[in-house]
C-alpha positions in Angstrom: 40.1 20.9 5.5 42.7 18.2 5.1 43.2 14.8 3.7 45.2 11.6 5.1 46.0 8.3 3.3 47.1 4.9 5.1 47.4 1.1 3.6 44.1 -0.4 4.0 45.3 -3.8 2.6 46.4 -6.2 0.0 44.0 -7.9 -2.3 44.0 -12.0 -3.1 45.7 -11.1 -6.6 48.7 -8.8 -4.0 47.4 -5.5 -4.7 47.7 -2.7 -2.4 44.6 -0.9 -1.0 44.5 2.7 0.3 41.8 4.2 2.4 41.6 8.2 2.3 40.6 10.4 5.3 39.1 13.8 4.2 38.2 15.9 7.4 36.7 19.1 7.5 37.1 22.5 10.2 34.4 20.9 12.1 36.0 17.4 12.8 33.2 15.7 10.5 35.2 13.1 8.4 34.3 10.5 5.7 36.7 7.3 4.5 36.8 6.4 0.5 39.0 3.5 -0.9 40.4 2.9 -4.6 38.9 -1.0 -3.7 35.8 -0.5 -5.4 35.9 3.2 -5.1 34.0 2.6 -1.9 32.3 5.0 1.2 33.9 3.6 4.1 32.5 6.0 6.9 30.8 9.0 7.7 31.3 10.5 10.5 29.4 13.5 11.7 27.8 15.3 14.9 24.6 13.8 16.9 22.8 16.7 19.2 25.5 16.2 21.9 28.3 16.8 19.2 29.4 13.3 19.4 30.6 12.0 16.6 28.6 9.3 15.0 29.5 6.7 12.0 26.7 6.4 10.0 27.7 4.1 7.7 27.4 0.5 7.8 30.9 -1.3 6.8 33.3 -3.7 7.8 37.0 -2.9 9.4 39.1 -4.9 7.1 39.3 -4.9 2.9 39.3 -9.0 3.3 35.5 -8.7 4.8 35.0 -5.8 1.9 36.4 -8.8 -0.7 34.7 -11.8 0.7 31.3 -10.9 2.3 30.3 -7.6 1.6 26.3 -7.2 0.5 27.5 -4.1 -1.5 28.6 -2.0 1.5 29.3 1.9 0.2 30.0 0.1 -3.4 29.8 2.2 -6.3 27.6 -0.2 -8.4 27.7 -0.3 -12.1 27.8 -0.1 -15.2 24.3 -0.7 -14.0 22.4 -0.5 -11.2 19.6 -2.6 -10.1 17.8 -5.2 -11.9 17.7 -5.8 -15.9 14.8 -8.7 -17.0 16.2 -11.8 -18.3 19.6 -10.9 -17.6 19.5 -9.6 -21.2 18.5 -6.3 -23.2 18.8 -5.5 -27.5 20.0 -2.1 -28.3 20.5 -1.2 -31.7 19.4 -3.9 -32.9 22.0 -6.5 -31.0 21.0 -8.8 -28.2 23.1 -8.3 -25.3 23.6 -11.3 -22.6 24.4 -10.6 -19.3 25.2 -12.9 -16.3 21.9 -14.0 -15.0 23.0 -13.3 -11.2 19.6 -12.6 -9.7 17.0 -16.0 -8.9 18.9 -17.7 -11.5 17.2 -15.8 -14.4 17.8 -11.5 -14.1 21.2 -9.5 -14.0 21.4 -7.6 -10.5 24.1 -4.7 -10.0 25.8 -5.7 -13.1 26.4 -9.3 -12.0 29.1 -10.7 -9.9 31.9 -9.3 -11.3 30.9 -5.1 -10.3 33.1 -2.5 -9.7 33.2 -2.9 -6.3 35.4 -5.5 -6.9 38.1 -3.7 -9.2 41.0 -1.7 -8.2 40.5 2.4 -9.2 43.2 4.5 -10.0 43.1 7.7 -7.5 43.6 10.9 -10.0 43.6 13.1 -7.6 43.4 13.4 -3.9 44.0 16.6 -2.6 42.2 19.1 -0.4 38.1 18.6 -0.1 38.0 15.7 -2.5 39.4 12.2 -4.0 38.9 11.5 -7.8 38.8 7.6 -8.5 38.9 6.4 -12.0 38.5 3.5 -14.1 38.4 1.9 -17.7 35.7 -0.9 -18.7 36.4 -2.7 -21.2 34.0 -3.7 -24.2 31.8 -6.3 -23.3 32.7 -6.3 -19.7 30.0 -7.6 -17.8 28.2 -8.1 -21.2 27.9 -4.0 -21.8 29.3 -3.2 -25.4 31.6 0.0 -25.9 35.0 0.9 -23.7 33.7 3.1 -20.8 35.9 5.1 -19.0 34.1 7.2 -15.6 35.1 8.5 -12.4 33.9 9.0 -9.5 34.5 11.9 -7.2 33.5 12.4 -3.3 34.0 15.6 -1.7 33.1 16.6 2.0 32.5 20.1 2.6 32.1 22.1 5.2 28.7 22.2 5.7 28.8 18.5 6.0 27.9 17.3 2.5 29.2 14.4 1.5 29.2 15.1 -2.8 29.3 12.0 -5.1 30.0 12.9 -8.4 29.6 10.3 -11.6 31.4 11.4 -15.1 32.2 8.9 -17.8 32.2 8.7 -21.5 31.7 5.3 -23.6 32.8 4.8 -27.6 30.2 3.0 -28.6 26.0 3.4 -27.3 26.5 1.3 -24.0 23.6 1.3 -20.8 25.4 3.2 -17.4 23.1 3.8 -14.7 25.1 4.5 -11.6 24.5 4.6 -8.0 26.1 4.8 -4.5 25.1 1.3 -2.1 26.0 2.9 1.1 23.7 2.0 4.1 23.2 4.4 6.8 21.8 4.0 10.0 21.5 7.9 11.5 21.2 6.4 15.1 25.3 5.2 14.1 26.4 1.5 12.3 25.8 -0.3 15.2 22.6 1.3 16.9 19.8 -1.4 15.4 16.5 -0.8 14.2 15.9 2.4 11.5 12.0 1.8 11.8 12.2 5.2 13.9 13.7 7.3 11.4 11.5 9.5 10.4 11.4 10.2 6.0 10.0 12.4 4.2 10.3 11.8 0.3 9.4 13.9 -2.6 7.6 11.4 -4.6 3.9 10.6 -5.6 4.2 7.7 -7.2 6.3 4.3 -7.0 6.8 1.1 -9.3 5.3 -2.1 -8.7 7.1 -5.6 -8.6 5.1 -8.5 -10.4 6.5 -10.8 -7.9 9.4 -11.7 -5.5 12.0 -11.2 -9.2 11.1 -7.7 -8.3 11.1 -6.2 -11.8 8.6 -3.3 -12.3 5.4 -4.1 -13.8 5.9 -1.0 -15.9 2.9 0.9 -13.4 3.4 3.7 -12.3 1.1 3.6 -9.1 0.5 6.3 -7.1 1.5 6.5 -3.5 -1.6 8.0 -2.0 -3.8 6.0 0.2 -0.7 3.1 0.7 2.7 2.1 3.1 4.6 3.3 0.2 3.1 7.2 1.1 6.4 9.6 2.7 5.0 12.6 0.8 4.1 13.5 4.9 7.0 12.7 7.2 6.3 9.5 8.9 8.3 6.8 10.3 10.2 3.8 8.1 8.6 1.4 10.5 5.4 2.9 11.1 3.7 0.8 8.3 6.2 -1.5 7.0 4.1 -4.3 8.4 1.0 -3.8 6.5 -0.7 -6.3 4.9 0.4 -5.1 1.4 1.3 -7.1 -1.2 4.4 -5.4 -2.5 5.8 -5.2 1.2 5.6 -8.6 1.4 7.4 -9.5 -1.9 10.4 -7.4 -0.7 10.0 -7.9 2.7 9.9 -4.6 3.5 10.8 -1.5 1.3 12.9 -2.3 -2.0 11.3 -0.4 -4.0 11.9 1.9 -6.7 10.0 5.3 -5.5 9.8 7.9 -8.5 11.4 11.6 -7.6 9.3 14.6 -8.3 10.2 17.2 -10.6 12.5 15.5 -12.7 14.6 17.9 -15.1 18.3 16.5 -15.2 19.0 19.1 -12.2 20.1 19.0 -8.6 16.9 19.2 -6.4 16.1 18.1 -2.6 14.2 14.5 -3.0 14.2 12.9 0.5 15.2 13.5 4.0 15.6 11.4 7.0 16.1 12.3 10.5 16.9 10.3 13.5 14.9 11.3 16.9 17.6 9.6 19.3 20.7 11.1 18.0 18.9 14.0 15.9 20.8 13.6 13.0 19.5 14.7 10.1 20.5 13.4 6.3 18.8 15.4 3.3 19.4 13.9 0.1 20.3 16.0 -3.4 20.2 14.1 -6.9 19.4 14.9 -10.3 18.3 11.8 -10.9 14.5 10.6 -12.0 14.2 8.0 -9.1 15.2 6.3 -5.7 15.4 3.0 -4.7 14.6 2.7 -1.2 16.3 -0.5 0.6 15.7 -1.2 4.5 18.1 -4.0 4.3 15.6 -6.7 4.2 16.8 -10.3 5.6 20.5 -9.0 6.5 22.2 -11.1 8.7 26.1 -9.6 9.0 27.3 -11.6 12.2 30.7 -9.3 12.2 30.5 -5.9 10.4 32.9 -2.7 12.2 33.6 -3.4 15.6 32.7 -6.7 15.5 28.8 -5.6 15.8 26.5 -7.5 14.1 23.9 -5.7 11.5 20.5 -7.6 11.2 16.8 -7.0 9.6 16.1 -3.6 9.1 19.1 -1.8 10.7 20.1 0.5 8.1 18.7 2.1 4.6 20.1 2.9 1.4 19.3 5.7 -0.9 19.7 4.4 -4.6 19.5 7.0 -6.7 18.9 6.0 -10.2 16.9 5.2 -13.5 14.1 2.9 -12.7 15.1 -1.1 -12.8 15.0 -2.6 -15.6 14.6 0.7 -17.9 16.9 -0.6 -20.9 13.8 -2.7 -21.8 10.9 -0.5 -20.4 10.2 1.8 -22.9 7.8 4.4 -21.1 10.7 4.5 -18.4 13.7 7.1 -18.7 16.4 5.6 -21.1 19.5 4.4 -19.3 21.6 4.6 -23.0 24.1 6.5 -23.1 25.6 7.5 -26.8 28.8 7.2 -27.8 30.9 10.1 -27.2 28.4 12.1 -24.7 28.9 12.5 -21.5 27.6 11.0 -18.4 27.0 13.1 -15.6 24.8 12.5 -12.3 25.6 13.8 -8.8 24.3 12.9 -5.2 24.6 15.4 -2.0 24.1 13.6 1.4 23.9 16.5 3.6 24.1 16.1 7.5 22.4 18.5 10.4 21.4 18.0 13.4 18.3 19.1 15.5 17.7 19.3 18.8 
């Protein structure tokens, strides 16, 4: 295993950027950055032992600063989408920014964490340790919040995202990881051939194209929204369904099986050109599927251009819009306990 660290860039306010290299025995490698504490690359074996970028991205931090539709962002204090762009907890009404159709909070609003500068605690061996203080009332959340964020690559290929923080006052933190992957490589089109299979029977609803939950839960049986079987992303993404067409496709929040705060296998996606397979680990009660609806990139890595439906993201997270949902899983966290969620994104390869 070993790590390498180069200048990545300087931010408009003249800060230096670093992007970290951690590679293990079997040449597999993935890229992090303290900008944002983002996933730059992955980098692992197809069925010819080439090695294939499966992240989506862009080659420069300007592109990351300017342009980037949340590209391997660590997205928070909260992910998703919060009703009204407000929520009352403990009595107090908090406003956020209403970033989302003019009325709801998306990803925090526009000023998220993948636009701050983390501090790197540690970045030695397997693993880089990012950290970073929010302030009270940043982004309209109440209570200092101080997390890091952790990625490790092993050697059997996982790439290991690991979420600690602790806030001083009751706050909301529900974390994810934005990365897009496209297991054919960033810049091998369509992912309607990637075959998922997802450990979930049932999936929230959108009232309309605001895409907050209805507060259903519907079951997936008997509808496009079914991966309890392996079938393909695209096989019936063009359905005549309702839901489909107010996202577009899938952008959805699907609702994991088993749920008991511990690490379990929730989904798993497999490529049949390259044969790379990606099994996903969380411990977290849901999964927003994106397909990367509408995306137009005209210039991501290697100046190839990502369109409609050329990658996926695997959000794992409470449901949208939990803070003010109250038979949903509570996104508060209380002051002085910790929070602690992990990810695995494993890679294989069959033949």
């Amino acid at each position: 295993m070993s790590i390498s660290k180069e200048r990545f860039g300087v931010t408009e306010q003249g800060f230096a950027v670093s992007k970290y290299r951690i590679q293990n025995s079997g040449k597999a490698y993935m890229e992090v950055t303290d900008y944002g504490a983002m996933l730059l690359s992955v980098c692992v074996p197809d069925r010819t032992g080439r090695l294939t970028d499966v992240v989506l991205g862009f080659d420069d931090l300007a592109a990351y600063e300017k342009r980037s539709p949340f590209f391997g962002a660590v997205v928070g204090r909260n992910a998703n989408r919060i009703k009204d762009a407000h929520f009352v907890l403990n009595g107090t009404l908090y406003q956020l920014e209403a970033n989302s159709r003019g009325c709801d909070n998306l990803h925090s609003g526009s000023d998220g964490y993948l636009k701050r500068l983390w501090e790197v605690k540690e970045a030695q061996g397997d693993h880089v340790v990012f950290s970073l203080s929010s302030p009270h009332m940043d982004q309209g959340f109440p209570g200092n919040f101080k997390v890091e964020v952790t990625y490790t690559l092993t050697e059997q290929n996982e790439v290991v995202i690991d979420y600690r923080g602790r806030a001083d006052q009751d706050t909301v933190v529900n974390m994810t990881s934005h990365t897009y992957f496209n297991l054919g490589g960033h810049d091998a089109g369509s992912i309607r051939d990637h075959v998922l299979w997802m450990d979930a029977d049932a999936y929230l609803p959108a009232s309309d194209e605001r895409q907050i939950p209805t507060g259903e839960v519907r079951a997936v049986a008997g509808t496009p929204f079914d991966f309890t079987q392996e079938q393909s992303i695209g096989s019936r993404i063009d359905e005549a369904d309702e839901q489909l067409r107010i996202a577009g496709g899938y952008d959805h929040h699907f609702v994991l099986n088993r749920w008991d705060r511990t690490l379990r296998l929730a989904a798993r996606v497999r490529c049949p050109e390259t044969g790379i397979v990606m099994e996903m680990e969380t411990d977290q009660p849901g999964l927003q599927l994106y397909t990367a609806n509408g995306m137009q990139i005209p210039e991501g890595k290697g100046g190839v251009a990502y369109g409609n439906q050329e990658s996926f993201c695997f959000e794992t997270q409470y449901p949208p819009n939990a803070v003010n949902t109250s038979a949903f899983p509570n996104p508060v966290l209380r002051a002085g306990e910790e929070y602690h969620t992990t990810t695995i994104f494993r890679f294989s390869c069959v033949e």
